[in-house]
DRENTI-784912 format. One record per atom (N, C-alpha, C): residue in three letters; x, y, z; residue number from 1; atom name. Coordinates in steps of 0.001 Angstrom, whole numbers. Layout:
// residues N
  rest        x        y        z   nr  atom
   ALA        X        Y        Z  NUM    CA
...
// end
This chain:
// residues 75
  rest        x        y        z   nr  atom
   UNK   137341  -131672   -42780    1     N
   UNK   136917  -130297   -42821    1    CA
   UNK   136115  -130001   -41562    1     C
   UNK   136338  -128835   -40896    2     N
   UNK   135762  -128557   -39508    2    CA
   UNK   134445  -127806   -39777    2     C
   UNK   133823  -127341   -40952    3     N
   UNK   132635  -126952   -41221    3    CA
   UNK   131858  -126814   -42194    3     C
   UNK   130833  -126910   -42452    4     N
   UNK   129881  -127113   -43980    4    CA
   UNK   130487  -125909   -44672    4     C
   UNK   130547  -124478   -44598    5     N
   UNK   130958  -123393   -45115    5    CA
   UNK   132378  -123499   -45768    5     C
   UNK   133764  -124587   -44979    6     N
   UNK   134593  -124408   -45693    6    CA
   UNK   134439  -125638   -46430    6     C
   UNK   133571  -126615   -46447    7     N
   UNK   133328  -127809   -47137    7    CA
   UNK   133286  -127319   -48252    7     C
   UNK   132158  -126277   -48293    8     N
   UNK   131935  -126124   -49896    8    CA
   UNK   132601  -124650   -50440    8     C
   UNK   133638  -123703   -49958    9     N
   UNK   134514  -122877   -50369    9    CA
   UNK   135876  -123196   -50414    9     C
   UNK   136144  -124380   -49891   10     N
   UNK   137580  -125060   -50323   10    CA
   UNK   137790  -125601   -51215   10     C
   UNK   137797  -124497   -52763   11     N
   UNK   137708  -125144   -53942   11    CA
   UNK   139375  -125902   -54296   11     C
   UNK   140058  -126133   -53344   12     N
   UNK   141242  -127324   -53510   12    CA
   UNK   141267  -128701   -53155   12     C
   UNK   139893  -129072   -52739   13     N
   UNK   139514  -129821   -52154   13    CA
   UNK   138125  -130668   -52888   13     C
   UNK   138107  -131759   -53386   14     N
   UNK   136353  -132526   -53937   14    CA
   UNK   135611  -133059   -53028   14     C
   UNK   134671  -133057   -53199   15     N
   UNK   133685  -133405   -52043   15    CA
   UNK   132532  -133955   -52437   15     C
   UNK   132350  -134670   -51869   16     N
   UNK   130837  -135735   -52545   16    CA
   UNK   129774  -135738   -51453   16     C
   UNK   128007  -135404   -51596   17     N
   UNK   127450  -135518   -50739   17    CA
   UNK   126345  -136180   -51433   17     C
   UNK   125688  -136659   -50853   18     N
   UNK   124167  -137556   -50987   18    CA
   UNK   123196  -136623   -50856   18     C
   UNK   122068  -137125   -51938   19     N
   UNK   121415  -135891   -52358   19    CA
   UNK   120398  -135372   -51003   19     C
   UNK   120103  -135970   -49657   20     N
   UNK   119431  -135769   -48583   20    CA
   UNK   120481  -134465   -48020   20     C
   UNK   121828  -134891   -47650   21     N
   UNK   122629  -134102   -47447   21    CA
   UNK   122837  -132691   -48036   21     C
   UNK   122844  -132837   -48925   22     N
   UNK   122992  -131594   -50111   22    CA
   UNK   121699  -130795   -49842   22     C
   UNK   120538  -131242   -49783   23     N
   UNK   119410  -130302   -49648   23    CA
   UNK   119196  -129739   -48422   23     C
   UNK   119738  -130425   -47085   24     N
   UNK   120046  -129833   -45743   24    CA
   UNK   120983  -128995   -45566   24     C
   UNK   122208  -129234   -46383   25     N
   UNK   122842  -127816   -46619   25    CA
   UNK   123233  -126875   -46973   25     C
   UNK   122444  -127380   -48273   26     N
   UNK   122261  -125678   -49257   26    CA
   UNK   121990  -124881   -49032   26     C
   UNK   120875  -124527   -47998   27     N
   UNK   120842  -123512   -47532   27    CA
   UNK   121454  -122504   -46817   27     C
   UNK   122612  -123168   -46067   28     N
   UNK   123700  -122224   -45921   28    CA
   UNK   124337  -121620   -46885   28     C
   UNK   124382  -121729   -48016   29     N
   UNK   125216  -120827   -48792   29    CA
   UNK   124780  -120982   -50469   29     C
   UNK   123214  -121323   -50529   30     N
   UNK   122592  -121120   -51498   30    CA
   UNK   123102  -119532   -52706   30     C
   UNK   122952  -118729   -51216   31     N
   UNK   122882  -117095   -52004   31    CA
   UNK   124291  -116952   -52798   31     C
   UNK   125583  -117823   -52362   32     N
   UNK   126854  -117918   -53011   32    CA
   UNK   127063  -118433   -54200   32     C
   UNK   126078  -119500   -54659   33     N
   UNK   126566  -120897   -55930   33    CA
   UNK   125026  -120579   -56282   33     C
   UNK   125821  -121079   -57596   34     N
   UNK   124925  -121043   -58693   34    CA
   UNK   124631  -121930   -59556   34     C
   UNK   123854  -122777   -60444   35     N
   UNK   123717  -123744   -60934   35    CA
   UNK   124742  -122908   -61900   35     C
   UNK   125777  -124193   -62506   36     N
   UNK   125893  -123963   -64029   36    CA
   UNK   126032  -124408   -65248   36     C
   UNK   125728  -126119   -64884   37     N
   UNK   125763  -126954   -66172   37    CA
   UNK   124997  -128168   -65073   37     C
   UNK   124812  -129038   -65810   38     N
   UNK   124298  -130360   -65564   38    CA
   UNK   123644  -131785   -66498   38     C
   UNK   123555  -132877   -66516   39     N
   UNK   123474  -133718   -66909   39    CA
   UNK   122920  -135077   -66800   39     C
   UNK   121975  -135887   -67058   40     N
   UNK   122251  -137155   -66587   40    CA
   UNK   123071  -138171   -67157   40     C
   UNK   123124  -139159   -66218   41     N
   UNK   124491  -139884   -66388   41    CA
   UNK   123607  -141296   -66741   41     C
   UNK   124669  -142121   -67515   42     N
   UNK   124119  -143508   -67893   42    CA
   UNK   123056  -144047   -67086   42     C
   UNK   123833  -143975   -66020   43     N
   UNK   123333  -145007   -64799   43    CA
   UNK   121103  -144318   -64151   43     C
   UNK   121578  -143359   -64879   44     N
   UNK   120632  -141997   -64335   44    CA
   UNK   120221  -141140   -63110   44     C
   UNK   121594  -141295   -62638   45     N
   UNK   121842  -140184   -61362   45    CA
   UNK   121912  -138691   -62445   45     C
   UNK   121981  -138028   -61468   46     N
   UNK   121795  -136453   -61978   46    CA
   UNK   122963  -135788   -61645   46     C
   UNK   123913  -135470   -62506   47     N
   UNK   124956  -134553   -62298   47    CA
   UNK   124843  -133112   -62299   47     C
   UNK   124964  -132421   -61215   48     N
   UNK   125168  -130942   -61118   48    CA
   UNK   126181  -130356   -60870   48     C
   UNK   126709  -129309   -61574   49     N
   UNK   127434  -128508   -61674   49    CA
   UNK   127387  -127128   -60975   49     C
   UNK   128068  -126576   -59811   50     N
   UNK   127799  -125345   -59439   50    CA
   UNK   129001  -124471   -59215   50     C
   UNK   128433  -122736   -59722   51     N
   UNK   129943  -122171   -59537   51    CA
   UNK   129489  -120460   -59021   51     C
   UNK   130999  -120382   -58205   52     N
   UNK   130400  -119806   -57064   52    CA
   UNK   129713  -118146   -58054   52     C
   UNK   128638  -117272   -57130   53     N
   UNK   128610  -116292   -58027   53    CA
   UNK   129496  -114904   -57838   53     C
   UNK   130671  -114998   -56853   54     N
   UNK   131549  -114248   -56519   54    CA
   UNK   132930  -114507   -57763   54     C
   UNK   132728  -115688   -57847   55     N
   UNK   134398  -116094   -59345   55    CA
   UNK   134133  -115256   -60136   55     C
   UNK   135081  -114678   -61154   56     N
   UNK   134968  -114326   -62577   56    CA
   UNK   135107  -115551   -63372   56     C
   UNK   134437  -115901   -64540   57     N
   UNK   135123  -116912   -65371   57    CA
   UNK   135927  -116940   -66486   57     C
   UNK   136010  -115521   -66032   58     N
   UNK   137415  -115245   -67587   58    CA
   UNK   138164  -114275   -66764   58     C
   UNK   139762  -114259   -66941   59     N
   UNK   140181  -112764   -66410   59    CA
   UNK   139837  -111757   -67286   59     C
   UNK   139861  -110424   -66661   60     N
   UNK   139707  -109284   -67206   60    CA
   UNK   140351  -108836   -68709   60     C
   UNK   139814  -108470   -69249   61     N
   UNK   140648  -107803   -70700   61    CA
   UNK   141721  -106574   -69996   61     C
   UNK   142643  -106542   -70904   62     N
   UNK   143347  -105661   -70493   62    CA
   UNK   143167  -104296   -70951   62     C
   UNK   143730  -103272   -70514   63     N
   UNK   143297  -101773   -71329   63    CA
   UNK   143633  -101565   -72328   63     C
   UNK   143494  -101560   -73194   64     N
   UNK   144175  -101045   -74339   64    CA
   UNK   144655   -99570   -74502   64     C
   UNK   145563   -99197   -74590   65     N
   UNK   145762   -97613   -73876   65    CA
   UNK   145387   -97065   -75570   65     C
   UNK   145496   -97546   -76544   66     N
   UNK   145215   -96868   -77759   66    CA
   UNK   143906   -96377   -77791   66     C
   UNK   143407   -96761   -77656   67     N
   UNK   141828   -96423   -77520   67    CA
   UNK   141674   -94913   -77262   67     C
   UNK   140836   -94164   -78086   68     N
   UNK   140999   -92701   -77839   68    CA
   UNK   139765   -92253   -76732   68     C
   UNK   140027   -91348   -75994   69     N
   UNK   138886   -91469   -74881   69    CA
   UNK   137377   -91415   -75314   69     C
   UNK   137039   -90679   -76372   70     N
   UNK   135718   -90597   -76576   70    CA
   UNK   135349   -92105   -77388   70     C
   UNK   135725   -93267   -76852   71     N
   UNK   135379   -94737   -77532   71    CA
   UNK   135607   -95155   -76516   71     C
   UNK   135613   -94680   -75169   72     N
   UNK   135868   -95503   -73963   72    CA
   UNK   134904   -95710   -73262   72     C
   UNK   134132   -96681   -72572   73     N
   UNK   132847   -97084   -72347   73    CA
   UNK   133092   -96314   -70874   73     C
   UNK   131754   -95108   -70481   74     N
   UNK   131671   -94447   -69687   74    CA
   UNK   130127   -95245   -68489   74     C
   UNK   130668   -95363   -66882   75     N
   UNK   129591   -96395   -66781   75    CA
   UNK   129000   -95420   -65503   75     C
// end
């Protein structure tokens, strides 16, 4: 990978960093990812989970065209 930015937006791609590493470059793209699960592991390393805050994690519902307009959420 030719740069930290597509290191961590090339979600086709896994990537492993050491936790010195990881804290030197979070800050590039902190404001993007988000914690979202985590764990410790047997051994008692710390597993983190992060996902970006631009994804959806569900697709959209679809319209339901039945719906009569005055039950239609006005925003």
């Amino acid at each position: 990978m030719s740069t930290i930015r597509e290191q961590f937006f090339n979600v086709n791609e896994m990537f492993e960093l050491s936790t010195e590493d990881f804290n030197k470059q979070w800050a590039l793209v902190n404001n993007f990812w988000t914690r979202f699960n985590g764990y410790l592991l047997d051994n008692g390393d710390e597993r983190k989970i992060f996902v970006c805050r631009l994804s959806k994690p569900r697709e959209s519902s679809e319209r339901n065209e039945k719906v009569p307009p005055e039950k239609l959420c006005v925003i």
